[in-house]
N, C-alpha and C positions, 0 to 999 in steps of 0.2 A: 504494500500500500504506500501510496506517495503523499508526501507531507511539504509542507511548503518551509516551517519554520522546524519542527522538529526531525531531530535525525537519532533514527534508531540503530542503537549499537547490535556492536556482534552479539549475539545470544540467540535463544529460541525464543517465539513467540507460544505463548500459551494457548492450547488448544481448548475448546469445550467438547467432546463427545459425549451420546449416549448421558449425557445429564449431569457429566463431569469435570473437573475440569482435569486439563493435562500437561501437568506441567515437567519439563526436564532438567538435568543436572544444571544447568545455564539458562534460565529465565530472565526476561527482559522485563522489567518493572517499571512503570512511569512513579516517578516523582516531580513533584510542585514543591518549591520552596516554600511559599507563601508570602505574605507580608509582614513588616514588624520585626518581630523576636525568630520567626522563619531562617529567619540569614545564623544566627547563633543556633537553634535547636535541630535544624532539619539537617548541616553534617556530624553532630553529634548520634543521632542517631542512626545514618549511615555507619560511621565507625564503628557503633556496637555491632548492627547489624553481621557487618561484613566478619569480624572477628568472630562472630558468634559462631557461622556460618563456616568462617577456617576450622575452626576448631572442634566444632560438633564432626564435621564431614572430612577434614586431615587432606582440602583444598580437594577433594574430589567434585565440591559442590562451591556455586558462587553466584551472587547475582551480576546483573546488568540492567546498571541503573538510568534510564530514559528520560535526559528531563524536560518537564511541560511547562507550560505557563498559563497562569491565569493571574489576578490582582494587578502587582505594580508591574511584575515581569512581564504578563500577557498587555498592559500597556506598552511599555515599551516594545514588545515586539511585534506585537497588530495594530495598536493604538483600540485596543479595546481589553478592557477588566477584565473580558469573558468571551476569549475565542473559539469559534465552532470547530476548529481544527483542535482543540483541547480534548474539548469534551469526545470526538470522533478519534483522540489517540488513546485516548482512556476506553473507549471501547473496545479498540481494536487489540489493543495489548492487556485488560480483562482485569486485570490487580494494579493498583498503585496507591501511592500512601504519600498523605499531602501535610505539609505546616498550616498556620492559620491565615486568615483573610479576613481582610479592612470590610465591617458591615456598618453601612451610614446609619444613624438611631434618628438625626433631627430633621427638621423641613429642610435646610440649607439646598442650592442646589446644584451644589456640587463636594467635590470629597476630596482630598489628597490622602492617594494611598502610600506615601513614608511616612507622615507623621498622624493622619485620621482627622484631622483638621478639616471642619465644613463649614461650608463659605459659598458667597451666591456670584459667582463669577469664575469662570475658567482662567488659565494660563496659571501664573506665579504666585504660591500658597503664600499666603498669607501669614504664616505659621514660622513653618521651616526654611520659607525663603525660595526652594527648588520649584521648577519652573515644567520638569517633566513627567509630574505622577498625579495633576489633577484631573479628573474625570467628572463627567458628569455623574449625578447620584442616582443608586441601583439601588436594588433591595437586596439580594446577598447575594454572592458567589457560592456559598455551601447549596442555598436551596435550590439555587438554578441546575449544580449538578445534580443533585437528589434526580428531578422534577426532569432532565433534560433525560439523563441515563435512567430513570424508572427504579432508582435505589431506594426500594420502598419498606428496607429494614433500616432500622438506627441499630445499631446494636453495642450494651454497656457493658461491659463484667465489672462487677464492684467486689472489690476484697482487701481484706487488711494487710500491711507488711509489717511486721513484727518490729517495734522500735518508732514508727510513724504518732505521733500527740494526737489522739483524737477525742471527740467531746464526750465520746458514746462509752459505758458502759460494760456496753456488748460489742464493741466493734470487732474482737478475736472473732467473734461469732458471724461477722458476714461474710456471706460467698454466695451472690446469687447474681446472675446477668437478667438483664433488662433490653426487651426486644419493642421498641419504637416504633409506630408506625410515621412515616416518612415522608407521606406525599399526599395525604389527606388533610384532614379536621382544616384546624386555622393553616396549613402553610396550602391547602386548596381553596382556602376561605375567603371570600369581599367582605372588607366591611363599608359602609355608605355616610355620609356624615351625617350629621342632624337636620333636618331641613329641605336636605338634596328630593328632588323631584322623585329619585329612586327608594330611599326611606320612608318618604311620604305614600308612595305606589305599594310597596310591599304591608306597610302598616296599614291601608285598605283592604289588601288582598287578603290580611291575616282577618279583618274584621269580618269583610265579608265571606270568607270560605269558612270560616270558626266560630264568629261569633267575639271572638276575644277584642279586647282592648290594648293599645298600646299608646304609652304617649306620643303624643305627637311631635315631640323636643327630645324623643331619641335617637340616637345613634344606631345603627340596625347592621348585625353582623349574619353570616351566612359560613356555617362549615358543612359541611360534604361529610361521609364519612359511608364509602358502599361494601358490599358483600364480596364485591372482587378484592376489593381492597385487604381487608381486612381478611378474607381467608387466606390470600396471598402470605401473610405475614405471619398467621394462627399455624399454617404448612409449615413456612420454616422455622418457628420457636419448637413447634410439637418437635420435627424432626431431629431437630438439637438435642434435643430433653431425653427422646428414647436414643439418639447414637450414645452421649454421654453418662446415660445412666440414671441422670436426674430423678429423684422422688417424686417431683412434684411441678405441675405451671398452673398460674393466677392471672388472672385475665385480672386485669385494670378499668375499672371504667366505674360511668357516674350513672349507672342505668336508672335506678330508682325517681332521678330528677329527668332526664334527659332520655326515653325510652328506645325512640327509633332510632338515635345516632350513637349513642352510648351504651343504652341497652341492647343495642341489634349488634354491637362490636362482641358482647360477650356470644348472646347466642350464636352468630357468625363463628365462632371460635370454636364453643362444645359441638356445632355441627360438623367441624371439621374435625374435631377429635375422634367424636361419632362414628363418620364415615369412613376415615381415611386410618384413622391411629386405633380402631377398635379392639383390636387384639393385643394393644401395646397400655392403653390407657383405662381407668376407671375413674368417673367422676365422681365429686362428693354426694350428690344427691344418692349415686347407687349405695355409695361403700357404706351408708347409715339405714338409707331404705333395703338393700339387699345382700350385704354382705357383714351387717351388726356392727360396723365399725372397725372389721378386719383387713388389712390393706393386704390383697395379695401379694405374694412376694415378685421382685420382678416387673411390676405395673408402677404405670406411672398414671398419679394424684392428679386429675384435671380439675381446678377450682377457679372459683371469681371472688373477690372484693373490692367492696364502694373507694373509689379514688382518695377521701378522705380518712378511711378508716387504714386505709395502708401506710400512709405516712405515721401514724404511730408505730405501728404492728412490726415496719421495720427497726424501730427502736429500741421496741420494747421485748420484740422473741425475733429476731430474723434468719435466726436457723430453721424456720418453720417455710423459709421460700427460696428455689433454686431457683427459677425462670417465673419473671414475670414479662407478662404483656400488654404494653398498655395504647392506646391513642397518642396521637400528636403532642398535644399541649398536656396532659396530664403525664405522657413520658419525661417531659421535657423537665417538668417541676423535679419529677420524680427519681430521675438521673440523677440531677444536683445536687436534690437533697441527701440520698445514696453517698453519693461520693464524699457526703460531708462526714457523714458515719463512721469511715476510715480514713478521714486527717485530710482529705484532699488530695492526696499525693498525684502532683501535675495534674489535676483534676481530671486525671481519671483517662481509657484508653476509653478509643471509639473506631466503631465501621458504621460504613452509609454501601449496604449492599441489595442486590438483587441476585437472581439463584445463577449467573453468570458473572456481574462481575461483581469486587469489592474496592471501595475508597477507602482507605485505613487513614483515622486523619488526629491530629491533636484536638483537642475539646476545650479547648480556652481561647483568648483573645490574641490581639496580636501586638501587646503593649508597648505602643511607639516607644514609652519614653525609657526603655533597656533595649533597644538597640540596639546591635553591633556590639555591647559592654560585655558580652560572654558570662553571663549573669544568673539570668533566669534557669528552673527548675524543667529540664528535658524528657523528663520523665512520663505527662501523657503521649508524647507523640514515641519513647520508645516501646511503651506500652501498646502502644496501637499497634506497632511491627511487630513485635511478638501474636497480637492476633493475626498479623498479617502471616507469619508464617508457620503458626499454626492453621491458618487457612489452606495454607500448603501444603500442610501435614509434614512439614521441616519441623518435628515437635521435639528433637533432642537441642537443635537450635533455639527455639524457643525459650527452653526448660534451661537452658544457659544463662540466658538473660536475666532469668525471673532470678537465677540461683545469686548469679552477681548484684542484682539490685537489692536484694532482700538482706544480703550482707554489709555492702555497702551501706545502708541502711543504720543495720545494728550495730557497724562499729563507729559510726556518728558522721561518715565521711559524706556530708551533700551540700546541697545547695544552701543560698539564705534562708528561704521561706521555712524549713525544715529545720536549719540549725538555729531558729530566732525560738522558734516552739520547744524545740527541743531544750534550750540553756534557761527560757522560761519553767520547764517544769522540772530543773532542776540538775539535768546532765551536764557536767563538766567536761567529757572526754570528746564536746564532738570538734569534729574539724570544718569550716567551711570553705567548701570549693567553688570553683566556675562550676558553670554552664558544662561548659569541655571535661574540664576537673571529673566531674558527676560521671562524665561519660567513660573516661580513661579508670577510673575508682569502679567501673561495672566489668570492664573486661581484666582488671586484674583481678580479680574474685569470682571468676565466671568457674 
């Protein structure tokens, strides 16, 4: 395949067969630097990566790493944020694992993507001074690839590293991932302003097809939320939960208030457990109605609870859940607050996949102002690669990483964010490193 800007190195491209994928000793991977803290995190984790990779496989195995661009780089190289040739490399080559990306929050209407600076005129920020990274303002780069490539899983593992400050209690006690839906609820969603011709229309149509009342000084939002959708996502969490063994998945939702978008996400779910996982899964309703409350050996626990009653429930027993799955904006709460559970650390790994391909990407911001300072804490985005190749089923490589960082860890040797908690609650031994530091202190412990 021919590419205008990007040039793929020697290696193999990744095949899908037969509903697999197929990858060999020499796979070609796209990476995106990103924007921001990108430039300091995304060769740190290359270097783990690659070491991990020597070392597990004794250089019989190696990547080849393809780079793309989108944000400031896909400015500069297209002159746009968000090149079509990006998103069509990331197809064609099926895995890649990306740093973070500048997402404008204000009216302003435009953005500089070095320093996030927004401001209602193009050319020279205002900010930083640079005259080459402003852009008109967009809604994000993450969702457009979500939404462009059909990446209709988010997917989180949340879990403790042993030596990490956290608020929780029970934090030893979490180990469960979290399966997002991706391209639905609010990131398919309009919302209309108050007043607008369109708020005004819709609040007729509710009156007069229902009966109901709305004021007429509201603001009127609209999320999506279908059966394809969400069975899509229900397939690959269940699937997960029986390869690994899991006990148990909890569908997330707010059904009780919200029936047909919320409540049709759960049932959408046990139908697919139902149908598709029936020999593999038993739900709560049976295992109390039919089976006395004895869980067969071997079966995996299909359950749902109310989106608010799980934000306790993971604080208070979360050994009680390995997969959950939730909607759009209730994942989204839901991750973060997860991730706080166990200290934050890098806030955490993340993928944005479909049953083809996977984005492996960091899960924080892209904080202009540690730039370039070799600084910040590297750790969700090599997190992410570890899912990444585990995804590959490279899982001795992976199990390297995990081994070096969880060390690393314990003998005090990280970033600020970590060593500032840590000397707070009391440890004197730790050391604090770069950015890089973090990353050379994983492979000498791997």
């Amino acid at each position: 395949m021919e590419f205008k800007e990007v040039k793929i190195p020697e290696g193999d491209i990744i095949q899908f067969q037969d509903g697999k994928l197929v990858i060999s000793d020499n796979p070609v991977i796209g990476v995106l630097r990103g924007d921001g803290i990108g430039i300091d995190i995304t060769p740190v984790m290359k270097h783990v990566v690659e070491s991990a990779v020597e070392k597990a496989y004794d250089g019989t195995r190696s990547i080849s790493w393809c780079p793309l661009f989108a944000g400031l780089e896909g400015l500069q190289h297209y002159g746009s944020e968000f090149p079509e040739e990006t998103v069509e490399a990331i197809r064609y080559l099926r895995i890649a694992i990306k740093g973070p990306f500048t997402t404008p929050i204000g009216e302003e209407t435009h953005v500089c993507l070095h320093c996030a600076h927004q401001q209602y005129h193009a050319g020279t920020c205002d900010k930083c001074g640079k005259d080459d990274g402003v852009c008109e303002r967009f809604r994000s780069i993450n969702v457009n690839l979500r939404q462009h490539l059909d990446l209709f899983a988010c997917v989180r593992p949340i879990r403790y590293f042993e030596g990490v400050p956290s608020p929780s209690k029970y934090a030893d006690k979490v180990d469960f991932i979290i399966f997002r839906e991706n391209t639905e609820d609010v990131y398919a969603g309009h919302d209309f302003e108050a007043g607008s011709d369109t708020a005004l229309a819709i609040i007729d149509l509710v009156k007069e097809m229902t009966g109901r009342t709305i004021r007429p000084d509201s603001g009127i939002g609209v999320k999506p939320m279908s059966s394809t959708g969400t069975k899509q996502l229900a397939r690959m969490a269940l699937q997960w939960a029986v390869d690994h063994n899991l006990p148990s998945l909890t569908f997330v939702h707010k059904g009780n208030i919200m029936k047909f978008t919320e409540g049709s996400f759960a049932k959408w779910g046990y139908e697919v457990a139902a149908d598709e996982f029936g020999e593999a899964t038993v739900s709560e309703k049976a295992l109390w109605d039919d089976l006395d409350g004895v869980m067969p050996e071997g079966k995996l626990l299909v359950k749902d609870r109310i989106a608010d009653s799980i934000f306790q429930q993971i604080q208070t027993r979360p050994e009680e859940y390995s997969v959950l799955m939730a909607p759009n904006l209730n994942g989204d709460y839901l991750s973060d607050a997860a991730i706080a559970l166990v200290g934050g650390l890098g806030l955490g790994p993340g993928a944005n996949m479909s049953n083809e391909i996977g984005l492996f990407e960091a899960t924080h911001g892209t904080a202009p102002k540690y730039t370039g300072m070799d600084k910040v804490n590297p750790g969700s985005l090599i997190l992410s690669a570890v899912m990444m190749l585990e995804h590959m089923e490279w899982q001795e490589a992976a199990d390297l990483i995990i081994k070096g960082m969880e060390q690393s860890i314990i003998d005090g040797h990280v970033t600020y964010d970590l060593a500032r908690l840590m000397k707070k609650e009391g440890r004197e031994d730790v050391t604090e490193v770069s950015c890089s530091g973090f990353g050379k202190s994983i492979v000498e412990r791997m």
